[in-house]
N, C-alpha and C positions, 0 to 999 in steps of 0.2 A: 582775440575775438573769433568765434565759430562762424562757419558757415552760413550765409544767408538763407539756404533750406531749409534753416533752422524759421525763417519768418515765414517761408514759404509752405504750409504745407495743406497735403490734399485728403479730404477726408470728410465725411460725412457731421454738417451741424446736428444743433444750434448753436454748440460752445467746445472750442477747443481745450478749455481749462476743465469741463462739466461734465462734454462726451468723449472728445479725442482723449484728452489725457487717461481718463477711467478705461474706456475699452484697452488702449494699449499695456494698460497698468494690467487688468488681467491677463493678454494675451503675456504679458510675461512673467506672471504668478503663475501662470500654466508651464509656463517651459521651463521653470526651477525645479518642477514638482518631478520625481521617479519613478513615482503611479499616481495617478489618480484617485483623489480622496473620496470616501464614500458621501461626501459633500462638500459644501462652502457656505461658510458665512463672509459674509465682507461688511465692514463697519463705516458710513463715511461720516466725515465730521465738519463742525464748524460750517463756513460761508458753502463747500461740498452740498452737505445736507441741508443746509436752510432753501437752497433753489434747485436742488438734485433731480427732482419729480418734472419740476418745470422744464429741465434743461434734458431730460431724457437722459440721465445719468443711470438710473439704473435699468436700463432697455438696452443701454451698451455696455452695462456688466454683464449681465443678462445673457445676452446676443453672443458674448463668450463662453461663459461657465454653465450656466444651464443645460446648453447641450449634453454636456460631460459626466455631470452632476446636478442632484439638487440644492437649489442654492439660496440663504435667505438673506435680504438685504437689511442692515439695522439703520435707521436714522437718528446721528447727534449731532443738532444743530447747534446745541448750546456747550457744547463740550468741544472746545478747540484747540489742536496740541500743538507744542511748541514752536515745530520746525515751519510752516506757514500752515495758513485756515482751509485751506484745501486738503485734507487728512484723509487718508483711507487703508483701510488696516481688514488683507486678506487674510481669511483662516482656513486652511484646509482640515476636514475635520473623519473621524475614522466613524467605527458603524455606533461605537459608547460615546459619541459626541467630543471624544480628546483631539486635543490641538494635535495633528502631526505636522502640520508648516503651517508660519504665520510670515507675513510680510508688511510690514509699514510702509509706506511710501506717497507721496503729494504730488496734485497737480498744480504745478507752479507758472502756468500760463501758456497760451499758441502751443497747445499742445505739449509741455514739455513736461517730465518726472524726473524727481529730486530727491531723497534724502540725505540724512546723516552721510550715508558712504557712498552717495555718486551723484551726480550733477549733472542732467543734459544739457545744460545753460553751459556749460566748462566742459563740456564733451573734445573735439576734433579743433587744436585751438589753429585756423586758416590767417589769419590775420593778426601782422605785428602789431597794429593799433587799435586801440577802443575808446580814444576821442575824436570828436570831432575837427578839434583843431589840429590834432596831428596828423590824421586823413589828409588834410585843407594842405598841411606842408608839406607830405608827401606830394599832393598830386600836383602841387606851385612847381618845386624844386627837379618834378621830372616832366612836367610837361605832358600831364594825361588828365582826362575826365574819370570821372567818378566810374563810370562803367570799365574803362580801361582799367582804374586800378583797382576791381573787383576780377575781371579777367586773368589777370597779372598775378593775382592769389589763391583763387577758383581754379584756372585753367577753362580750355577754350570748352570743355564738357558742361559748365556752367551755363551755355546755352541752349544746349540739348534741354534739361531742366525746367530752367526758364521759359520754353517753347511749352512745354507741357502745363508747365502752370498757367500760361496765359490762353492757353488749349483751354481748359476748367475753367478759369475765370469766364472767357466769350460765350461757353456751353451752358453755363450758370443765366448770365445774365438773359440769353437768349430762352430758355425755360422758363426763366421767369416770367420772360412780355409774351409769354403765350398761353400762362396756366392762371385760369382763373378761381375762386370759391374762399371756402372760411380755411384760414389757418387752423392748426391742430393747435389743442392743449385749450380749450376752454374760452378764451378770450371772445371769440366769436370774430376775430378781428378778418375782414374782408382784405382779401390780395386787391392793390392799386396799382399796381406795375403797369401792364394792360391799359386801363385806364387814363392814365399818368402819358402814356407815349401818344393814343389817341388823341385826347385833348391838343398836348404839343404842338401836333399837328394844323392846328388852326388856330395856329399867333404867329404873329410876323415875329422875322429873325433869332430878336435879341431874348424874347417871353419863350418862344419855342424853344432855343437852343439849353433854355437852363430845365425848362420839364422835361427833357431828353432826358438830361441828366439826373433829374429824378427817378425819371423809371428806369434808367439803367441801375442806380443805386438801389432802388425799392425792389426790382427785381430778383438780383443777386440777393440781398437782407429775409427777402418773405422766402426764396429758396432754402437760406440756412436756416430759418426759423422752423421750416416744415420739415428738416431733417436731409435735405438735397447735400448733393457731394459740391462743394464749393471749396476754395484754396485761403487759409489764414490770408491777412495782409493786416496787421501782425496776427491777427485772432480772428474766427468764425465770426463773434457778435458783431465785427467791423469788416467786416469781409466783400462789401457791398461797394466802399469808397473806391480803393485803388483801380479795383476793375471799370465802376462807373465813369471815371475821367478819362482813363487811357481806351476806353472804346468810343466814347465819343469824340475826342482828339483823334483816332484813328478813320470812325465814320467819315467827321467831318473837314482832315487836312489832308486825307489821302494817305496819309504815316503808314510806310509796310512795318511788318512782321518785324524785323531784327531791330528797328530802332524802338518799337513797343517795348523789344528785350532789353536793351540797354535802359529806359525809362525803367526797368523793372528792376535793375543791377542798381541801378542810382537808388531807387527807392527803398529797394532789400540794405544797402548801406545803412541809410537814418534810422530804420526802422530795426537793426541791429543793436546802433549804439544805444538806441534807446531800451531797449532788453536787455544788455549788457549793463547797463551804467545804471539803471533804474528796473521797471516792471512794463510789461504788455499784459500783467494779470487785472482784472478788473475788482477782486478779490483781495488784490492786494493793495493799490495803488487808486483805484475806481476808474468807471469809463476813460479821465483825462490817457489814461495809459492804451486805448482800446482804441476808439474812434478818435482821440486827439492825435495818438499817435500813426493812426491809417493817415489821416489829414493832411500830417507832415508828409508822408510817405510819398502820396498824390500830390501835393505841390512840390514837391521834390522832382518827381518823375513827370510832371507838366511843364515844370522848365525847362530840366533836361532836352524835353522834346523841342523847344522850341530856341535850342541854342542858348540856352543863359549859362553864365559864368558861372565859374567855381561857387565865388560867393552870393551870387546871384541864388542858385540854385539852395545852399546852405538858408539864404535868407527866408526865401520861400518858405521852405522846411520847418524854420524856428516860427515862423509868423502860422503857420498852419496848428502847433501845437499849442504856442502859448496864448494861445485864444479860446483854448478848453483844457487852462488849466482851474483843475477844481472841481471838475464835472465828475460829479456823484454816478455809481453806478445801482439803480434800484429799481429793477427791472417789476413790472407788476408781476403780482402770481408767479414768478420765479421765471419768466418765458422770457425768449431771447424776442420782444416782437413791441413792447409800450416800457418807456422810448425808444428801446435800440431801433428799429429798424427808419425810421424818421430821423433818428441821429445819422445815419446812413447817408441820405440823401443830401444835408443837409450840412454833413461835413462837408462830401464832394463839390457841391456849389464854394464854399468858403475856400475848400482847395485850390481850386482855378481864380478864385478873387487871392489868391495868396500869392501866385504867380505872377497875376498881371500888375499884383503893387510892387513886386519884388523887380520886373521888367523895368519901372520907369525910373529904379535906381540904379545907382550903381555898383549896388549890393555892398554898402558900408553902412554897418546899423548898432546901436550898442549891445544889444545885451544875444549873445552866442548862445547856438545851440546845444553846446554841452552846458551851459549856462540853467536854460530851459530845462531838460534832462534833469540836472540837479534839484531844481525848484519841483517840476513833477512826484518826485523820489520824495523829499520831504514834504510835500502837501500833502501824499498819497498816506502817509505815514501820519500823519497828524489827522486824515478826517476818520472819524468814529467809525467805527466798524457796522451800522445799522446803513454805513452810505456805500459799504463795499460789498456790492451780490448775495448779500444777507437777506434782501427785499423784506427788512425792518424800519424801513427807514422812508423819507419822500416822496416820490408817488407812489410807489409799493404798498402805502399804509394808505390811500385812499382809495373809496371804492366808488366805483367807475360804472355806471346804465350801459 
């Protein structure tokens, strides 16, 4: 199993499968090339193309190639190739319009690119396991936490990292409860973050403590939606959970800095094997793989924080996902903002109820997290392709005042 960097990473929304992956995909159709072509065409395809416009996919081809050359972007939404539905096929082209270099290659999720002949998912393999239950016997048998036995494989530079991303994560949420007006891309939908934390403020305790949570979640969501520099946890469109819990856990126990990180090593573990053993593409597998699997992540890293056991902390984790197994990804008008960004909040609330059920046991439960994982993989696979970022499908197809 790779690198948890690999769940981690920093980069300008809405979507890491829609913007991250496409931008990087050209940044390195450029650096194959030995001149520079007197143009480009780039072709995207399948669930790509069907929300491409919405997710600002081609404004981060664009943002590369254009400068270089002129560049035209094709859309085929109905035309999906084999390797997964995330397609995109660079042409570099001379001044008679001839192909001098073409590249195929997909975004196959949190950022990552994939074809036929390489695999960033299979990239730097850091870890001898990629179940859950073998993790669990490793860290029985040596007497470590989930963090240690990320440390133990990472190296102690995995903190450095981890510092940084939770850097991004606190700067996200923080812009968020300070930026008010309409989101971009047409919906007209109003930022509530602001709002959200406001109100909070004038309920006792237990009402206040979870609108926090909200707008910490709403915040970091309406940032990636507007195109703000926010950190996967696994994915952009979920990017809003992990950060939401572990700053208000942080706000409100006092929690410094290093044990944030370790919540963060615990949480980059599930949210691996979940990428490894299944999908975090929404595209492939739908939101369950997006915001179900942010969910796990955060009650993962909620227990962590608060001392819970090996299986305690596993348990949390499995009850955070299999609670949104199923969850259709079908975003309106192709924007990362009706559901996701409410799915956001909404996780993280469920996250901290994941923990504190998981608290009053004593983390012996039947059905396992690599268990889950597998049912995600096959559900994801079995719902229709109008329910995977296609935005053919569910709310996508209804229209909205």
């Amino acid at each position: 199993m790779e690198s948890i960097r690999q769940i981690y990473k920093i980069g300008n929304g809405p979507s890491s499968s829609h913007t991250m992956g496409p931008k990087r995909a050209a940044e390195l159709f450029v650096q194959r090339q030995k001149s520079i072509p007197t143009s480009y065409k780039v072709t995207l395809y399948g669930a790509l193309a069907a929300t491409g416009k919405g997710h600002l996919t081609d404004v981060a081809i664009l943002d590369v190639l254009a400068p270089l050359a002129p560049t035209e972007i094709v859309w085929e939404p109905k035309m999906v190739l084999p390797f997964h539905t995330n397609g995109m096929k660079f042409q570099g082209l001379d001044t008679d319009k001839n192909i001098v270099e073409e590249w195929i290659v997909y975004s196959v999720g949190g950022g990552s690119l994939a074809n036929p002949e390489f695999d960033e998912r299979k990239a730097q393999q850091v870890y001898p396991h990629h179940l859950m239950a073998d993790i669990m016997d490793f860290c029985y048998k040596n007497h470590v936490n989930y963090w240690e036995y990320v440390e133990m494989h990472e190296g102690v530079e995995i903190w450095e990292y981890l510092a940084e991303v939770w850097k991004v994560m606190r700067a996200a949420i923080e812009r968020g409860l300070e930026t008010e007006g309409i989101l971009p891309g047409g919906l007209n939908l109003r930022r509530k973050a602001s709002e959200y934390m406001i109100r909070s403020k004038g309920y006792k305790d237990n009402i206040s403590t979870r609108g926090m949570v909200y707008a910490y979640a709403l915040a970091v969501a309406e940032e990636n939606a507007a195109g703000g520099v926010v950190s996967t946890a696994p994915t952009c469109g979920s990017s809003g959970v992990v950060p939401a819990v572990l700053y208000h856990l942080q706000k409100s126990r006092d929690f410094p800095d290093r044990r944030i990180y370790r919540a963060l090593a615990t949480a980059g573990i599930f949210g691996n094997v979940a990428r490894t053993n299944a999908s975090v593409s929404g595209a492939e597998v739908g939101c369950q793989g997006e915001v179900g699997v942010a969910c796990s992540m955060a009650a993962a890293a909620s227990c962590q924080l608060f001392g819970g056991s090996i299986r305690q902390i596993e348990y949390a984790a499995e009850m955070g996902l299999e609670h949104h197994l199923g969850l259709t990804c079908d975003p309106v008008c192709g924007l990362v903002q009706i559901p996701c960004i409410e799915r956001n909040a909404f996780a993280a609330a469920r996250a901290l109820d994941a923990n504190t059920f998981s608290t009053f046991s004593d983390g012996s439960h039947r059905v396992s997290f690599d268990q889950v994982i597998d049912v995600m993989r096959q559900t994801g696979h079995d719902l229709p392709s109008l329910y995977k970022e296609t935005s053919e499908g569910g709310l996508a197809t209804h229209k909205f005042n």
